[in-house]
Each structure stands twice: as C-alpha cells, then as structure tokens.
C-alpha positions in Angstrom: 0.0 0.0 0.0 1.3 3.3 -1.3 1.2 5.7 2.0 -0.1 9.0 1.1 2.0 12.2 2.7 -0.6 14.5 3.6 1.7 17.7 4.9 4.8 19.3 3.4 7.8 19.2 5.1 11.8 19.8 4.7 14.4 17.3 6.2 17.8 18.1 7.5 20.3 15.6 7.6 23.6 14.7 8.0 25.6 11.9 6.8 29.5 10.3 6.9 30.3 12.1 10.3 29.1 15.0 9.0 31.4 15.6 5.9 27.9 16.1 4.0 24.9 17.7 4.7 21.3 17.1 3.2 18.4 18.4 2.8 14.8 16.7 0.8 11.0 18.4 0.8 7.7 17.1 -0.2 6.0 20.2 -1.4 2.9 18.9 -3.7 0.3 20.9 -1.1 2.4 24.4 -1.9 3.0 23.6 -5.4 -0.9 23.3 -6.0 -1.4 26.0 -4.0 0.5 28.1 -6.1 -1.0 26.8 -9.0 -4.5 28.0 -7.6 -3.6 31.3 -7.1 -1.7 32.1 -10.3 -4.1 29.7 -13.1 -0.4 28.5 -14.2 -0.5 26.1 -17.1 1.5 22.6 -16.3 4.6 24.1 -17.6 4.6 27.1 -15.5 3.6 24.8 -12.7 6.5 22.4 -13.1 8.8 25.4 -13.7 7.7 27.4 -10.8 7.1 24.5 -8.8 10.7 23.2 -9.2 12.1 27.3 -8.4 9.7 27.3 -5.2 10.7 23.5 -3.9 14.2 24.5 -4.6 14.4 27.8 -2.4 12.3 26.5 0.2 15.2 24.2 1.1 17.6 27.1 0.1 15.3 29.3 3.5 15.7 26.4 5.6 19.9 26.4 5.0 19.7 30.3 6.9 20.5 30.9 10.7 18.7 34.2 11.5 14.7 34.8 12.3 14.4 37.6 9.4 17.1 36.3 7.2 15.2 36.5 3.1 16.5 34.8 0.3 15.3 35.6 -3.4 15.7 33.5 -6.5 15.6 35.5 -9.7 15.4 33.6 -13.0 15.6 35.6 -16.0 15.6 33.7 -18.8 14.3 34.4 -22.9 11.7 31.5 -23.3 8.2 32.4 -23.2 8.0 32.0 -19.0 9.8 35.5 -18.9 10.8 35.6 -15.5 9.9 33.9 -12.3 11.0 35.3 -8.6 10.6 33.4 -5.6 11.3 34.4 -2.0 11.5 32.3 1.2 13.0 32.4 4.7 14.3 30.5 7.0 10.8 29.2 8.4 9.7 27.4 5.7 7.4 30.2 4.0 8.0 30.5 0.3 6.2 32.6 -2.5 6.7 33.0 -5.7 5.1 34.4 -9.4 6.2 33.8 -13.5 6.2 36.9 -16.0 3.9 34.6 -18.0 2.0 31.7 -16.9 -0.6 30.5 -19.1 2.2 29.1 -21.5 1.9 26.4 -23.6 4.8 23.7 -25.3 5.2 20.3 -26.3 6.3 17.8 -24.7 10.4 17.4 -24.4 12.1 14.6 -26.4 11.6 12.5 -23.4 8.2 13.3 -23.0 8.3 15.0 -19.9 7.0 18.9 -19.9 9.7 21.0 -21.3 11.3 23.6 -18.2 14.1 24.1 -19.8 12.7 25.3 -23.3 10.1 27.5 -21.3 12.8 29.3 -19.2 15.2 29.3 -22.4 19.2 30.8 -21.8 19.8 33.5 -19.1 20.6 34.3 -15.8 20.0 32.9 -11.8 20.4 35.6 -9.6 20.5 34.2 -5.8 19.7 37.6 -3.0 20.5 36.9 0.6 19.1 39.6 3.1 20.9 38.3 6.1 20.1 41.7 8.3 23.6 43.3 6.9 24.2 47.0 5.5 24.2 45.0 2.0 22.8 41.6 1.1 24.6 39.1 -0.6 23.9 39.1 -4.5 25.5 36.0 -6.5 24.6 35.7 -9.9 25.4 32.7 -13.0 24.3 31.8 -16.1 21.5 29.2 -16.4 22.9 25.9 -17.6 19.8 24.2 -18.7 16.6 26.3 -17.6 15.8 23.1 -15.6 16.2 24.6 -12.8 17.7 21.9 -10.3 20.6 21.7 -12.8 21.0 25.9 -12.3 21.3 25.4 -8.5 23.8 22.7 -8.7 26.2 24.9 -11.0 24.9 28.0 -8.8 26.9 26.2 -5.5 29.5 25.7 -7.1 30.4 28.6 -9.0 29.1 31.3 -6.7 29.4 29.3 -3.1 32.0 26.9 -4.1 30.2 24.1 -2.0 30.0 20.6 -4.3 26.8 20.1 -4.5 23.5 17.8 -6.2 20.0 19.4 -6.7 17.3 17.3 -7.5 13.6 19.1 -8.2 10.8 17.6 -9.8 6.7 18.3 -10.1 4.5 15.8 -11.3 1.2 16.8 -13.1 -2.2 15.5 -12.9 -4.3 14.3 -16.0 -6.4 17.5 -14.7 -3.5 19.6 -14.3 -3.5 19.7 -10.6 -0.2 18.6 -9.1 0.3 15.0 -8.0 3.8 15.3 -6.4 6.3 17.9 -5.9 10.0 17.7 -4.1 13.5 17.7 -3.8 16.5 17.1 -2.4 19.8 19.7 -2.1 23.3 17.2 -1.1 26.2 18.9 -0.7 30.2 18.1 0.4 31.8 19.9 3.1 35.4 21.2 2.1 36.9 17.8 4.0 34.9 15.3 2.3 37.2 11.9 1.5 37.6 10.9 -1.7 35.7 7.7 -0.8 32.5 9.3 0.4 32.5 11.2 -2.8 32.5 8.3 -4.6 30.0 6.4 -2.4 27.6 9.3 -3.2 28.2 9.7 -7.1 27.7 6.2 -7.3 24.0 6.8 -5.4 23.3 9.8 -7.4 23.5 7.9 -10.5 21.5 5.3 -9.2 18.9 6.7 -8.1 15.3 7.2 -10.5 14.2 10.8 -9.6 12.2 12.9 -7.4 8.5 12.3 -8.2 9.3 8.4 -9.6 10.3 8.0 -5.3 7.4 10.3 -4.6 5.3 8.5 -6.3 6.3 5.2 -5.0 5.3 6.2 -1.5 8.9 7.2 -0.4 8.9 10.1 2.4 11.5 13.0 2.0 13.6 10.8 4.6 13.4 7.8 2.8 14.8 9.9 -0.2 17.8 10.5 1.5 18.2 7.1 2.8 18.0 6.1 -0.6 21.0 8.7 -1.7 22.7 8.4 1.2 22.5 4.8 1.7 26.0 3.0 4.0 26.9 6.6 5.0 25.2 6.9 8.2 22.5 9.0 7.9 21.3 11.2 10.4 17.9 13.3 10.3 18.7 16.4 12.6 15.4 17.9 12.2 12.1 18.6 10.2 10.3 21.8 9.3 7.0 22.8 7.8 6.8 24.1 4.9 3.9 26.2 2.9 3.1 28.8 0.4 2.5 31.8 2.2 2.3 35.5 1.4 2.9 38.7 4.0 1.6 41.2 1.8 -0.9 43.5 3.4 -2.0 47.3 2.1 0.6 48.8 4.3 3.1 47.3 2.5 1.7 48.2 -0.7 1.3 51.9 0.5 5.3 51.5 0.9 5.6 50.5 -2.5 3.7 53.3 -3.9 5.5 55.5 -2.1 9.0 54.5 -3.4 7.7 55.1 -6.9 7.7 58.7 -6.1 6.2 62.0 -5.5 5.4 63.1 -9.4 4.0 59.6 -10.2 1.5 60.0 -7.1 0.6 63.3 -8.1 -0.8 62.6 -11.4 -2.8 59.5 -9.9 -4.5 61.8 -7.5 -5.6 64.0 -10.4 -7.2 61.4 -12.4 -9.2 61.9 -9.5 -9.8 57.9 -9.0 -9.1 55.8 -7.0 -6.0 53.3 -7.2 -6.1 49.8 -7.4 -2.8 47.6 -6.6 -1.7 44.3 -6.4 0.3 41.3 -5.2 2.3 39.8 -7.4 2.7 36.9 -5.0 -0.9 36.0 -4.0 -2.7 38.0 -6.6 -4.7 40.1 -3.6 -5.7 43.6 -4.7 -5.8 46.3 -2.3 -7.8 50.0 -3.6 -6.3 53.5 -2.6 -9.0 56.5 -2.6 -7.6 59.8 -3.8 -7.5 61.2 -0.2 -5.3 57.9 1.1 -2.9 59.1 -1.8 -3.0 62.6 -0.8 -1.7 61.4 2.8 0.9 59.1 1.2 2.3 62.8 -0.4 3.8 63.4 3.4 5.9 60.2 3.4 7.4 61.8 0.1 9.1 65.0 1.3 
C-alpha cells in the first residue's frame, strides 16, 4: 500500500560524520497552492514549482529569524521571468512573468522547463540583516532549474553540490507530487564518500518516480545516502505563504515617487494595486494618496 503524505515538510540531515549535509521536501500541497492562485499552465507549474521547492530548502539552510532569500530567473523563453522568495521558516512565495504558457512535450516526453525558461541568468539575494545583502549571480545551464542550483553552488558558493527538483502533473493539471533534495560536500569530504555518493546519485530514478512510489523525504535520503550513516537532525514545515498587506503596498507606492503620485490623484480615482505573489488587490482613494504625499518629502 502506497502511504499517502498528507503535509509538506523539509528534512535536514547529515551523513558520513558529517562531511555532507542534506536536505529533501515534499512540497505537492504548496505547489498546487501556487497553481490555484496564479491559473499557471503545467509548464509554468512544473517550472515554478521546481524554483519554489528549490528555495524552500535554500530558506531552511539560513541561521537568523528575518534572514530573506530571493531567486531570480531571467531567462528568454516564453516563462519571462519567475521570482521566488522564502525564509528560513519554511514560507515560500513565488510568481512567473507569464503563466498560461503552452509547449510540447520534451524529447523525453516530460513537460519541457528548460525550453520554457530558455538561456539566461539565476540571480540568488541573501538579506541576512547586513548593510548589504549578498547578491551572487550565474548563467542558467539548462533552464531546468535543479541543474541551475547545482552549477549556482559551485560557481558562486563553491560548495559541491547535487540538486534534484521535480513536479509531477495530474491528467487535470492539478499537481500529484512535488520535491526535492539539495546534497552537498563539506570542504573535508574523503575521496571515498564522494564516490560512495556519485555512485548513489547515478543510481537513483528521480524525485517524483520516489514520490510517487510512496517514499517520504527521509526515505529519499536514505536512498542517496544509503552506507553513510545518515542522520535526520530535524524537520520543518513548509507552505506557500504570502505577508503582503496594504501597508506594505502603501510602501511600495511610495517608493515610486512624488510626481507619479501626483498625477494618480488627479485622475481623481481611485488606485487599485496588487500582489504579485498571491494575486490580492488592495484600492487606494484619492484622499489615502494625498496622505501618502507626506511620506514623500
């Protein structure tokens, strides 16, 4: 009997005395959440699926309460764009440029990321609570996504490391599975455990085949990590969830700027603005503009 994960969760693990460290997610429940909010097609779910699984377990690796990482792909397929932004509690959130995309299937009959991303850029923001936040930046190797994380560690964080993401569509195009797993080296790792774990890697079927099979995100890692003493150190929810409110909006209108305010009040009508995360749309009268002017000096 195939046992059915009803919750979404990240694992933490560590394994061969601690020369690497893991991390795996089921994240169907967010995934289809996302897919709710934003009508994506099953391209642009698999796509932004994979980006939001992927920095989910990205917010989990940071220390501090109010630390905020963002993932920014940029890429020239018909996607666009998609930003995701998660922090270290397991909240994650994310939008695509365009969502309603549609492509054939790839060669291997899967739906095809990587042409709807297309070539670009992965830009990775860290907002740690510093006078600057950390910015690293690479070019997209495939537009698969896990593929540009894997190459992101290594070239921008040097840490060795193995990303795998998948999402798993529905005849109906809701999602069936979502998850992943993040394995990476620490700077002492033995050439034997290395090998020990290529040699799993290459075994192993993929994200949503274990999924599927009923495999929990710590039987994942058992599976990748298997004869290298595993340890789970601990397990975190995780969810989609946006912190938007009309305050925060109000901020953003404000940043755009004094002359740009002034001509919505005199259109003399009121403003309506939105979330590009949750899709929520909050409405400014002319007199709530007027008092915004104050906050402009």
């Amino acid at each position: 009997m195939v046992m059915e994960i009803d919750r979404d969760y990240i694992v933490r693990a560590t394994a061969a005395d601690a020369q690497i460290r893991a991390f795996a997610a089921t994240t169907k429940n967010l995934v289809e959440e996302m897919r709710k909010i934003h009508n994506t097609s099953p391209v642009a779910t698999a796509a932004l699926g994979r980006l939001l699984t992927g920095g989910a377990m990205m917010g989990a690796m940071m220390k501090g309460e109010e630390d905020l990482l963002t993932l920014q792909v940029k890429g020239d397929g018909p996607i666009g764009g998609m930003t995701v932004t998660a922090d270290s509690k397991g909240n994650v959130k994310g939008y695509a440029n365009r969502v309603r995309i549609l492509l054939p299937a790839s060669a291997n009959g899967k739906l095809d990321v990587g042409r709807a991303v297309g070539k670009g850029s992965l830009r990775v923001i860290k907002d740690m609570g510093l006078k600057e936040p950390y910015v690293g930046q690479t070019i997209l190797q495939t537009g698969e996504i896990a593929e540009d994380l894997t190459y992101y560690f290594a070239a921008s964080e040097q840490v060795p490391s193995s990303v795998g993401l998948g999402v798993l569509m529905e005849k109906d195009n809701t999602v069936k599975q979502a998850g992943g797993f993040i394995i990476q080296l620490m700077p002492f790792a033995e050439e034997e455990v290395i090998a020990g774990l290529e040699s799993s890697l290459q075994r192993f079927a993929s994200v949503t085949e274990t999924l599927e099979a009923g495999n929990s995100p710590e039987q994942m890692l058992e599976m990748l990590l298997a004869g290298m003493s595993m340890q789970i150190v601990d397990t975190m929810d995780t969810g989609y969830r946006c912190d938007c409110s009309k305050k925060r909006v109000e901020r953003a209108i404000i940043s755009i700027g004094r002359k740009e305010i002034e001509e919505m009040i005199a259109e003399g009508k009121e403003v309506e603005a939105g979330c590009h995360f949750c899709n929520k749309n909050y409405r400014f009268t002319v007199e709530e503009l007027k008092g915004m002017l104050v906050h402009t000096e």
